[in-house]
N, CA, C and O atoms as CSV, one atom per row, in Angstrom:
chain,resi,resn,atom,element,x,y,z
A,1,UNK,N,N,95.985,201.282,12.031
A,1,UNK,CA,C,95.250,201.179,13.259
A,1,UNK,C,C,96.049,200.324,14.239
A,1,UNK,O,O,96.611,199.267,13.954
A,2,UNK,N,N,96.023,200.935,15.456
A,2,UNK,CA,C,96.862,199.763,16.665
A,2,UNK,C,C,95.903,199.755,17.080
A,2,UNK,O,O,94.798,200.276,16.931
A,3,UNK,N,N,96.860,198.464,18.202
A,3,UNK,CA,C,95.455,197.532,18.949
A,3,UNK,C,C,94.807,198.701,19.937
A,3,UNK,O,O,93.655,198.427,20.272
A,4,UNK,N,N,95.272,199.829,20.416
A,4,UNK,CA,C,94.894,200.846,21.382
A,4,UNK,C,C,93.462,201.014,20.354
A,4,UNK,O,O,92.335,200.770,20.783
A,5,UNK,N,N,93.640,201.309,19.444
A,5,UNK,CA,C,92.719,201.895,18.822
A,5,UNK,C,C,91.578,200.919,17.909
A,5,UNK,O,O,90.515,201.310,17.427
A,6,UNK,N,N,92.018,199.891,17.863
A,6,UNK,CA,C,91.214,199.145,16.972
A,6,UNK,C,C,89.662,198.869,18.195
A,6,UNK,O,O,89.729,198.682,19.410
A,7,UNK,N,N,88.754,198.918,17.569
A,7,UNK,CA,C,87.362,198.480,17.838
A,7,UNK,C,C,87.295,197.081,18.657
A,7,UNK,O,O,87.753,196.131,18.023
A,8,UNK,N,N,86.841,196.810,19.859
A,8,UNK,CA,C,86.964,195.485,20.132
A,8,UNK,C,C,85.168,194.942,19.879
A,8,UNK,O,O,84.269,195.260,20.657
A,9,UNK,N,N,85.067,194.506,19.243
A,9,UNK,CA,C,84.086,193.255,18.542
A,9,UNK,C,C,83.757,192.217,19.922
A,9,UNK,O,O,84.513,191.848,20.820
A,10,UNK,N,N,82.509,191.970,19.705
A,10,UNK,CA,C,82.023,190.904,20.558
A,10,UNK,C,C,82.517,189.321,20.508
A,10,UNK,O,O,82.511,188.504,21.428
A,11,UNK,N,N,83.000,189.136,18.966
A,11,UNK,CA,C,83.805,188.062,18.649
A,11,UNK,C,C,84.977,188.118,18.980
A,11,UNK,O,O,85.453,186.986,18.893
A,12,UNK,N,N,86.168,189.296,19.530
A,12,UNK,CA,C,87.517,188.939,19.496
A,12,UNK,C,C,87.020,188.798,21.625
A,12,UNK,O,O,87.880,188.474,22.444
A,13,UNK,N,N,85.840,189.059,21.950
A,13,UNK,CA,C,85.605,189.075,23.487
A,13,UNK,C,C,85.918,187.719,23.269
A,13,UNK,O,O,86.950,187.257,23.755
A,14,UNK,N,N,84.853,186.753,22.335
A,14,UNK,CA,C,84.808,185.400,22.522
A,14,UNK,C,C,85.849,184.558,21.984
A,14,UNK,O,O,85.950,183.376,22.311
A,15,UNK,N,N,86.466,185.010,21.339
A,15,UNK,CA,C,87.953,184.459,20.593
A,15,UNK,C,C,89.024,184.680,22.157
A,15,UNK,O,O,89.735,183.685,22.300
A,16,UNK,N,N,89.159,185.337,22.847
A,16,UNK,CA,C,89.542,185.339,24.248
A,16,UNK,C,C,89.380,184.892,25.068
A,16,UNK,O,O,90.398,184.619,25.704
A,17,UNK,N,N,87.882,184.432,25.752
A,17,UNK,CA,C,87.393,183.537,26.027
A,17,UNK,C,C,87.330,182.419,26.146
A,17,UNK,O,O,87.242,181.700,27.141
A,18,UNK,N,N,87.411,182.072,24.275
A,18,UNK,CA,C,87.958,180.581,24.269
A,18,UNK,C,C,89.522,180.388,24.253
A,18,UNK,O,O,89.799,179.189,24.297
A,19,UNK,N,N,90.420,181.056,24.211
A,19,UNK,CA,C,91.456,181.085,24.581
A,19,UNK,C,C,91.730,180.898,25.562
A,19,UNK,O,O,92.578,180.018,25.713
A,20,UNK,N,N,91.254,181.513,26.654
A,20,UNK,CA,C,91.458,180.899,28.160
A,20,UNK,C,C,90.845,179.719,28.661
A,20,UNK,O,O,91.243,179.223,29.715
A,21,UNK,N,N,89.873,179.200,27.978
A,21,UNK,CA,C,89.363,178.454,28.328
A,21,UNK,C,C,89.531,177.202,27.860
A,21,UNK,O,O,89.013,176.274,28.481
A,22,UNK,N,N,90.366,176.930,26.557
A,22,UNK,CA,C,91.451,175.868,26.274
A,22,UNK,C,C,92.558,175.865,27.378
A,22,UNK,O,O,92.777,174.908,28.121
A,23,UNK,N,N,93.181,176.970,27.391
A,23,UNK,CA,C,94.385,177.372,28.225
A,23,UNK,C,C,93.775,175.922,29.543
A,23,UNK,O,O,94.110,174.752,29.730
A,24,UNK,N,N,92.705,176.920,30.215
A,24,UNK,CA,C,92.329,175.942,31.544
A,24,UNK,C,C,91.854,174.661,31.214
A,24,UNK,O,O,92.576,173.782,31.685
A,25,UNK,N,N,91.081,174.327,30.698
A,25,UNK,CA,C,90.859,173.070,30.135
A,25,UNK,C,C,92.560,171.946,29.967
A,25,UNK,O,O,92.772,170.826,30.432
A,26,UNK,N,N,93.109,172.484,29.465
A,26,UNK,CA,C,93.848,171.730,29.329
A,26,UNK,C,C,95.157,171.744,30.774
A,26,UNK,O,O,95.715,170.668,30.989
A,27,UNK,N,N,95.394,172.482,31.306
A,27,UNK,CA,C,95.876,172.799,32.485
A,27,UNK,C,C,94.576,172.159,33.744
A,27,UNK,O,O,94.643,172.630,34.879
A,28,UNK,N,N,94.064,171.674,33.597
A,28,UNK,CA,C,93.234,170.891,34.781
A,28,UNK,C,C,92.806,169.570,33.962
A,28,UNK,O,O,91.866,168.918,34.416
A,29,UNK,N,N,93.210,169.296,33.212
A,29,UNK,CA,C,93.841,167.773,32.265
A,29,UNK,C,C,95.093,167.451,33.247
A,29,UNK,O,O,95.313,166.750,34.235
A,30,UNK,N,N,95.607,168.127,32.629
A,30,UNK,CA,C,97.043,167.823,33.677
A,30,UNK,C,C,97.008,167.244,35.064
A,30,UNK,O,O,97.257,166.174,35.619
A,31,UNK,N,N,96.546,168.562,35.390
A,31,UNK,CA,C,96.304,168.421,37.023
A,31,UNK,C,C,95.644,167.012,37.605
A,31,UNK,O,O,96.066,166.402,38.588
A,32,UNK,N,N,94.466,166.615,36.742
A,32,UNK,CA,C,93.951,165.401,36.940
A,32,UNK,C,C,94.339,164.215,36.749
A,32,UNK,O,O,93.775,163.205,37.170
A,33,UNK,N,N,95.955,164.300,35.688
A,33,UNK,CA,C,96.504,163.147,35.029
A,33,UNK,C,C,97.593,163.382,36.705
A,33,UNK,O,O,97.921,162.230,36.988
A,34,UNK,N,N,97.958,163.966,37.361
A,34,UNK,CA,C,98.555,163.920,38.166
A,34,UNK,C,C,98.348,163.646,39.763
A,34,UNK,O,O,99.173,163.222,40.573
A,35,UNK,N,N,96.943,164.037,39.966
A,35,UNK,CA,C,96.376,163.345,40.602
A,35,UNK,C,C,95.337,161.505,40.933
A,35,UNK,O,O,94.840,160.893,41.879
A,36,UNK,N,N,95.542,161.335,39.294
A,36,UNK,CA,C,95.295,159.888,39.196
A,36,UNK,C,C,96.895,159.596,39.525
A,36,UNK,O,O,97.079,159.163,40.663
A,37,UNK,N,N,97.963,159.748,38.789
A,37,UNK,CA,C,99.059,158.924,39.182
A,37,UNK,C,C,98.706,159.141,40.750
A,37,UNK,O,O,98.150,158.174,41.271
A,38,UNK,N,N,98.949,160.291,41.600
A,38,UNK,CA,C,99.421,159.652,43.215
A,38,UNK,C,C,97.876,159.130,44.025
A,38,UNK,O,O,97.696,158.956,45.230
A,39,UNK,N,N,97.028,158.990,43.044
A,39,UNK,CA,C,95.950,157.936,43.669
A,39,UNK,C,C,96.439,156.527,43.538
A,39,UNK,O,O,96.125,155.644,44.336
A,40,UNK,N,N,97.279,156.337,42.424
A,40,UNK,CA,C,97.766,154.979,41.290
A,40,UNK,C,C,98.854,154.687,42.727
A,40,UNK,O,O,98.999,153.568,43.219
A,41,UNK,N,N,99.552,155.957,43.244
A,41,UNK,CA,C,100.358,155.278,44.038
A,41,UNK,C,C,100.425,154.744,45.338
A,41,UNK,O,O,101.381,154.121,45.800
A,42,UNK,N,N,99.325,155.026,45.933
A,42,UNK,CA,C,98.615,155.376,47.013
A,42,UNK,C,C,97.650,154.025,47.166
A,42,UNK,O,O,97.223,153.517,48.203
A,43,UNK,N,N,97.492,153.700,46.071
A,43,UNK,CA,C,96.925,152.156,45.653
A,43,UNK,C,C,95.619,151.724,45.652
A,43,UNK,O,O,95.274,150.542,45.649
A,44,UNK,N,N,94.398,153.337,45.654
A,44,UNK,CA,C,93.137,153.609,45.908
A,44,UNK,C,C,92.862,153.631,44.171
A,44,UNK,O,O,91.764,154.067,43.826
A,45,UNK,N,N,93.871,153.154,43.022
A,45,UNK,CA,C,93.420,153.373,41.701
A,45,UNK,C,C,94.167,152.067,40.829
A,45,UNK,O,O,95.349,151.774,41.007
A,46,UNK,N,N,93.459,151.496,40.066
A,46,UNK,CA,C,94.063,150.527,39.738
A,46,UNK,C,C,94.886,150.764,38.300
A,46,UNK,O,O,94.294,151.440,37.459
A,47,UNK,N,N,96.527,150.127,37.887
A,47,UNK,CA,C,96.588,150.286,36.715
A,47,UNK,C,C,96.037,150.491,35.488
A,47,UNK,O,O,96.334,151.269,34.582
A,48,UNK,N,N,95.120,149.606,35.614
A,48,UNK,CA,C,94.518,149.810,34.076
A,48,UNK,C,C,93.487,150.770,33.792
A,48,UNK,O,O,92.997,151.047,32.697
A,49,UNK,N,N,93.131,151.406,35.333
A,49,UNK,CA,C,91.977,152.650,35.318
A,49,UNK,C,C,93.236,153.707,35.016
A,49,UNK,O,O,93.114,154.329,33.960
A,50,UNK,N,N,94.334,153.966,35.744
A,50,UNK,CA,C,95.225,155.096,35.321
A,50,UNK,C,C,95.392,155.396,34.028
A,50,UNK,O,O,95.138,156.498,33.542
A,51,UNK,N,N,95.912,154.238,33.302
A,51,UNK,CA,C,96.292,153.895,32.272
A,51,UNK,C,C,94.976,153.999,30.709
A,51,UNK,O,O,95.127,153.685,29.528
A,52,UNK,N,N,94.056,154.443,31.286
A,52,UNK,CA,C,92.788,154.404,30.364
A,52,UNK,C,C,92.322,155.920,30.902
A,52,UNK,O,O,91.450,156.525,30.279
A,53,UNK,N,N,92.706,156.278,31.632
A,53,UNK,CA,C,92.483,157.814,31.927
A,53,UNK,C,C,93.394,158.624,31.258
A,53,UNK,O,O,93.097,159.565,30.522
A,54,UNK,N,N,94.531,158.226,31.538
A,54,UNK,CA,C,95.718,159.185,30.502
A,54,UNK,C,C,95.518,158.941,29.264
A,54,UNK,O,O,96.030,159.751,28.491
A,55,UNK,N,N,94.956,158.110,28.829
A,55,UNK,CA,C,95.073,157.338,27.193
A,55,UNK,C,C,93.899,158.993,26.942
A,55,UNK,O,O,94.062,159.970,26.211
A,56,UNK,N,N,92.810,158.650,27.903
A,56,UNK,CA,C,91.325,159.039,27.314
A,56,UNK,C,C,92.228,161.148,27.288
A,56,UNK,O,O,91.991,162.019,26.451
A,57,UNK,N,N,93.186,161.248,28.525
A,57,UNK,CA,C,93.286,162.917,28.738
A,57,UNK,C,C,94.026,163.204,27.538
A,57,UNK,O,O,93.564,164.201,26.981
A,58,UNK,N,N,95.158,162.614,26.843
A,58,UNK,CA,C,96.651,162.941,26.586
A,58,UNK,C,C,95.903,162.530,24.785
A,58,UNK,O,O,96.551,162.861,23.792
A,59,UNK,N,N,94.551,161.819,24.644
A,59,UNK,CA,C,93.805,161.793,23.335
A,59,UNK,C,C,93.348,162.661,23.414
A,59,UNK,O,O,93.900,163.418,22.616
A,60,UNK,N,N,92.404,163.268,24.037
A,60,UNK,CA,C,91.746,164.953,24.266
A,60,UNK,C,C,92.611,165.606,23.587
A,60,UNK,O,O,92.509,165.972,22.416
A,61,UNK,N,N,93.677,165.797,24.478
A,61,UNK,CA,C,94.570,167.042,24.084
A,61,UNK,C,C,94.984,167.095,22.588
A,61,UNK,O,O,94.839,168.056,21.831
A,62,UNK,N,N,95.592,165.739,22.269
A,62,UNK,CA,C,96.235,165.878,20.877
A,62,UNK,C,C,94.704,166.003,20.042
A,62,UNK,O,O,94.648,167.146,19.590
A,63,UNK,N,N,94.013,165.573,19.846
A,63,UNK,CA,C,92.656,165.623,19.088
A,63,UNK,C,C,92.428,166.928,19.406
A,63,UNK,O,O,91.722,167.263,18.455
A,64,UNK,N,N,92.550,167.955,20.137
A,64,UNK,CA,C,92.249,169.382,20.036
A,64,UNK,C,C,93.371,170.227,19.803
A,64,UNK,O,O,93.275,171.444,19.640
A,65,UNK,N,N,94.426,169.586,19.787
A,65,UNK,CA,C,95.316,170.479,19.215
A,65,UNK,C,C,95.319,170.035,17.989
A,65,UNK,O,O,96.052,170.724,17.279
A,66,UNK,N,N,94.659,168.920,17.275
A,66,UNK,CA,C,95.268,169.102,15.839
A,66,UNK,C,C,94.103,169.489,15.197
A,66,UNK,O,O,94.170,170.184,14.184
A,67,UNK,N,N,92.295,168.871,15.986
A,67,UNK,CA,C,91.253,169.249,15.169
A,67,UNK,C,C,90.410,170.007,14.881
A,67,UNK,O,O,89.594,170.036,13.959
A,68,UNK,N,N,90.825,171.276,16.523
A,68,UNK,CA,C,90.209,172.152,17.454
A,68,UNK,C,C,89.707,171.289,18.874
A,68,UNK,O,O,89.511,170.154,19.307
A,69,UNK,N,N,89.668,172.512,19.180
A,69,UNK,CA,C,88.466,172.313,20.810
A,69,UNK,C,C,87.361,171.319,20.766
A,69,UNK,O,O,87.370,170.242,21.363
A,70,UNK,N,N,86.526,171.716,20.101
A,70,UNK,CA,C,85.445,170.811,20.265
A,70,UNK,C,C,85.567,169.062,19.917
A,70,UNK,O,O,84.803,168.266,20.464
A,71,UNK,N,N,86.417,168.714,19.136
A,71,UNK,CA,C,86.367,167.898,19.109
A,71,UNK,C,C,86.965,166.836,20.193
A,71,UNK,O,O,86.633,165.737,20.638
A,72,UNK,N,N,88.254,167.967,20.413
A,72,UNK,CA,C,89.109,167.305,21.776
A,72,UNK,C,C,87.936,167.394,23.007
A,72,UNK,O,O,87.906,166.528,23.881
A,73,UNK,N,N,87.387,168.040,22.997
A,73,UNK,CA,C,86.015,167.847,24.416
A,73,UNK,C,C,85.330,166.761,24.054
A,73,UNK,O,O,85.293,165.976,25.001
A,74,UNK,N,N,84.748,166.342,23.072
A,74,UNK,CA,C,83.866,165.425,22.489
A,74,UNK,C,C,84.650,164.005,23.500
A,74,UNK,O,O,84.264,163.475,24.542
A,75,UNK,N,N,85.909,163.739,22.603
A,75,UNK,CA,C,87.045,162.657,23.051
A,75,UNK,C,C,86.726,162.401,24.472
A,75,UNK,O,O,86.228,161.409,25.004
A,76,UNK,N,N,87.176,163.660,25.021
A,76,UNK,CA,C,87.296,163.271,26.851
A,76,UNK,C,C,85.432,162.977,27.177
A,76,UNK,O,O,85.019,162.046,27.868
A,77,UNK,N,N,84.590,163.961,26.527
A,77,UNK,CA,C,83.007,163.442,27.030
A,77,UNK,C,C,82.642,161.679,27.078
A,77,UNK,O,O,82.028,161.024,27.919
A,78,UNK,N,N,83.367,161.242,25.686
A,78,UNK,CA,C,83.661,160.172,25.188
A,78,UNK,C,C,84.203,158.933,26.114
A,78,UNK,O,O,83.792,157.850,26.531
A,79,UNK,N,N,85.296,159.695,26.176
A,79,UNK,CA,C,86.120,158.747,27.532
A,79,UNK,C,C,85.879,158.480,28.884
A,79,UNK,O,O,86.197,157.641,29.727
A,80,UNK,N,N,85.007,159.788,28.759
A,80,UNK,CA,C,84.403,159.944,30.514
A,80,UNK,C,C,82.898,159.291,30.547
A,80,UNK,O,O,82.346,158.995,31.607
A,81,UNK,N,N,82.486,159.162,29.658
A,81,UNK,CA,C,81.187,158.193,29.228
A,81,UNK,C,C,81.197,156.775,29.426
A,81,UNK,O,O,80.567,156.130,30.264
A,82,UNK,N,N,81.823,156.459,28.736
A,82,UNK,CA,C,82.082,154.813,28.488
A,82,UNK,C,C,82.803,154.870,30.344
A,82,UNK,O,O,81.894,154.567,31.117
A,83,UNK,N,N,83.509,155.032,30.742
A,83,UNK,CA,C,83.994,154.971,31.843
A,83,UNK,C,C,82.615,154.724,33.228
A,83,UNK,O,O,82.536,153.825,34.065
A,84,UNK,N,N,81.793,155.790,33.014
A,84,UNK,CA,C,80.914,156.035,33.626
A,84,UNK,C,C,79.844,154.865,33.641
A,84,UNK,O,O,79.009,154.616,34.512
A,85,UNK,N,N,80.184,153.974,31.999
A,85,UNK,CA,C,78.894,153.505,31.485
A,85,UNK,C,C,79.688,152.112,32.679
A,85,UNK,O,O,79.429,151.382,33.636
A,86,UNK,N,N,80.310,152.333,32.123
A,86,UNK,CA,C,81.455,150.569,32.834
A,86,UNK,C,C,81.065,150.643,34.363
A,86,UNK,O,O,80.595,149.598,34.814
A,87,UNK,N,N,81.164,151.532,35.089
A,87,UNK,CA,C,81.284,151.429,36.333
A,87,UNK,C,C,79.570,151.045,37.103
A,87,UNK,O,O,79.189,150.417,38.091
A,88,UNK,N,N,78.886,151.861,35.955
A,88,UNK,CA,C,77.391,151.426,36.176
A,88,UNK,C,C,76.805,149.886,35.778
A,88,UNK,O,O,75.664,149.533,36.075
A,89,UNK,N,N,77.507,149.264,35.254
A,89,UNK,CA,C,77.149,148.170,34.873
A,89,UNK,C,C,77.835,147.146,35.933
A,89,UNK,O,O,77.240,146.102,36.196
A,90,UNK,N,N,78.726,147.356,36.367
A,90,UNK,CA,C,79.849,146.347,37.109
A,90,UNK,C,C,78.665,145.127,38.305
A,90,UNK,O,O,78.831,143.908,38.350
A,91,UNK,N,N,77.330,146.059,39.303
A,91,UNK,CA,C,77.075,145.016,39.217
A,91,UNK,C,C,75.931,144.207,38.805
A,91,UNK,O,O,75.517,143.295,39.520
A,92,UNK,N,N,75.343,144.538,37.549
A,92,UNK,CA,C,75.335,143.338,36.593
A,92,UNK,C,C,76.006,142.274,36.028
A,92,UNK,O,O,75.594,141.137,35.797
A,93,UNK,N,N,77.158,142.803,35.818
A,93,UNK,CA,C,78.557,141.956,35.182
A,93,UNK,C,C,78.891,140.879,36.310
A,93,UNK,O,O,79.237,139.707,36.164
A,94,UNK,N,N,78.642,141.775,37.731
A,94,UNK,CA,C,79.422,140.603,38.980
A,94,UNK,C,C,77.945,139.320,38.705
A,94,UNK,O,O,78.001,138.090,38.713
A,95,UNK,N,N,76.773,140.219,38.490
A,95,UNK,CA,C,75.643,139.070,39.178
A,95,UNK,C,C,75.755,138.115,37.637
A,95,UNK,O,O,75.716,136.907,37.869
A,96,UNK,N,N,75.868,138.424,36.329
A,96,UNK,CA,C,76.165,137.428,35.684
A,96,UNK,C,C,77.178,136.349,35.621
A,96,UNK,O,O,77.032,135.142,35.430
A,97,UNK,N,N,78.373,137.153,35.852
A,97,UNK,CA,C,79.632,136.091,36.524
A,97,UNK,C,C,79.007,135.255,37.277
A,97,UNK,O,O,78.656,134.234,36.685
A,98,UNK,N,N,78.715,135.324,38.482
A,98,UNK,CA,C,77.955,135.228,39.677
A,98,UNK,C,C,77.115,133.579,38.826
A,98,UNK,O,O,77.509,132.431,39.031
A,99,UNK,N,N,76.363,133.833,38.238
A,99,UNK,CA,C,75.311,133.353,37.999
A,99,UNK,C,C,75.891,132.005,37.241
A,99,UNK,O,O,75.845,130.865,37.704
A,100,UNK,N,N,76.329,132.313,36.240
A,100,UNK,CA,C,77.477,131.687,35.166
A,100,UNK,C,C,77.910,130.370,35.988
A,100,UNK,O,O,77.536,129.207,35.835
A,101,UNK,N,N,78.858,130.950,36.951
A,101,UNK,CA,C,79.717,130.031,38.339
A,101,UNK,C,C,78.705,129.174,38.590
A,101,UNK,O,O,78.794,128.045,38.108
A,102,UNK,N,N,77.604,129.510,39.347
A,102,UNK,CA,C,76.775,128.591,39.666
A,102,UNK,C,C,75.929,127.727,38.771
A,102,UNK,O,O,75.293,126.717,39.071
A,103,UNK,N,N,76.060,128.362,37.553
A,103,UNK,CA,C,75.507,127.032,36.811
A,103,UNK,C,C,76.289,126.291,36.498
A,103,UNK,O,O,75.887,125.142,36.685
A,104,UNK,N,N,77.575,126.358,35.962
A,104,UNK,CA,C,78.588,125.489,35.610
A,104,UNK,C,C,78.795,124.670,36.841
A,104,UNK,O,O,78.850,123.451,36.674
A,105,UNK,N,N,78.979,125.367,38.618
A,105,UNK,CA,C,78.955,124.176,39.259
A,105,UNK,C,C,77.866,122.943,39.804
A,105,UNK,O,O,78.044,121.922,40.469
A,106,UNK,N,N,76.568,123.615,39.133
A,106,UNK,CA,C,75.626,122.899,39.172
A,106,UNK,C,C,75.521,121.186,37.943
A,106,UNK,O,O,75.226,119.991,37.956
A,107,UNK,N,N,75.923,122.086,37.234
A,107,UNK,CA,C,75.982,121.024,35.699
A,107,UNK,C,C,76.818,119.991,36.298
A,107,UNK,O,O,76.375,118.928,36.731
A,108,UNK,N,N,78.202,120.388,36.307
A,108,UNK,CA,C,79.253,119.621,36.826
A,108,UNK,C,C,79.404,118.859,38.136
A,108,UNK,O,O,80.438,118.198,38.223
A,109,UNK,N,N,78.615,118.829,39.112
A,109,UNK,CA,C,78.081,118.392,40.422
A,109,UNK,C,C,77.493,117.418,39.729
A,109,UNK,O,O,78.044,116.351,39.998
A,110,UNK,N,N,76.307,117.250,38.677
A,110,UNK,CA,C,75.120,116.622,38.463
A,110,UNK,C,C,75.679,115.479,37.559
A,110,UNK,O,O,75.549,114.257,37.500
A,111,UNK,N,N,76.369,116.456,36.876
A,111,UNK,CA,C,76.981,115.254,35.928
A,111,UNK,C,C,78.150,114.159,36.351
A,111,UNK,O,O,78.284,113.009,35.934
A,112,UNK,N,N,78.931,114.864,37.288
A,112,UNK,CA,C,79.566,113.599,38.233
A,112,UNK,C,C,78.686,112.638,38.797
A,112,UNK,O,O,78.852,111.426,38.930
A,113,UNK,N,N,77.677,113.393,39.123
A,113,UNK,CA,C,76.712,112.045,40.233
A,113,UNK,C,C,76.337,111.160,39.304
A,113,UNK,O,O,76.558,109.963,39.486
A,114,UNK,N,N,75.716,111.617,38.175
A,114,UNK,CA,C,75.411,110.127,36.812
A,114,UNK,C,C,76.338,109.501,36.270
A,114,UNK,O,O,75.898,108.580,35.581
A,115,UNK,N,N,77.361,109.578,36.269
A,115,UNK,CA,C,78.176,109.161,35.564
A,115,UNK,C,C,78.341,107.690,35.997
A,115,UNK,O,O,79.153,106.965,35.423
């Protein structure tokens, strides 16, 4: 039987499917690891955000090329999570800093004056 002739199955539709759709998936990885660098250069992105984006894309990739797809999606959901979670918290984090500062210069004000 050749491929002219062989039966096409609803599974080799979706075995195609996901073929292209790794293909793109990972080709708009790229694209995005390349558009963080000329944000990185441009100076609208900070090192250590670049640098935790490529970690989180360039782990995707190898984790789906060695474990499959899904797991390499999991990774980046993963990476793009915690990222998401960080940025939502930031200002809590400032108002505890925030808060922190002012008690320590409160203590330390008070405790000079008794001394």
């Amino acid at each position: 039987m050749t491929d002219a002739t062989k039966p096409i199955t609803r599974l080799d539709k979706f075995a195609k499917f996901g073929k292209f759709a790794s293909s793109l998936g990972t080709g708009l990885s790229v694209i995005s690891t390349l558009t963080d660098v000329v944000a990185y250069s441009e100076g609208s992105l900070s090192g250590t955000r670049l640098a935790y984006r490529s970690v989180g894309t360039f782990g995707s990739i190898s984790v789906a090329s060695s474990f499959g797809g899904p797991y390499g999606a999991l990774v980046s959901v993963g990476f793009t999570g915690l990222e998401k979670a960080y940025d939502a918290t930031e200002p809590v984090r400032k108002e505890i800093v925030n808060s922190y500062g002012q008690f320590k210069r409160t203590l330390t004000s008070s405790w000079v004056k008794f001394k």
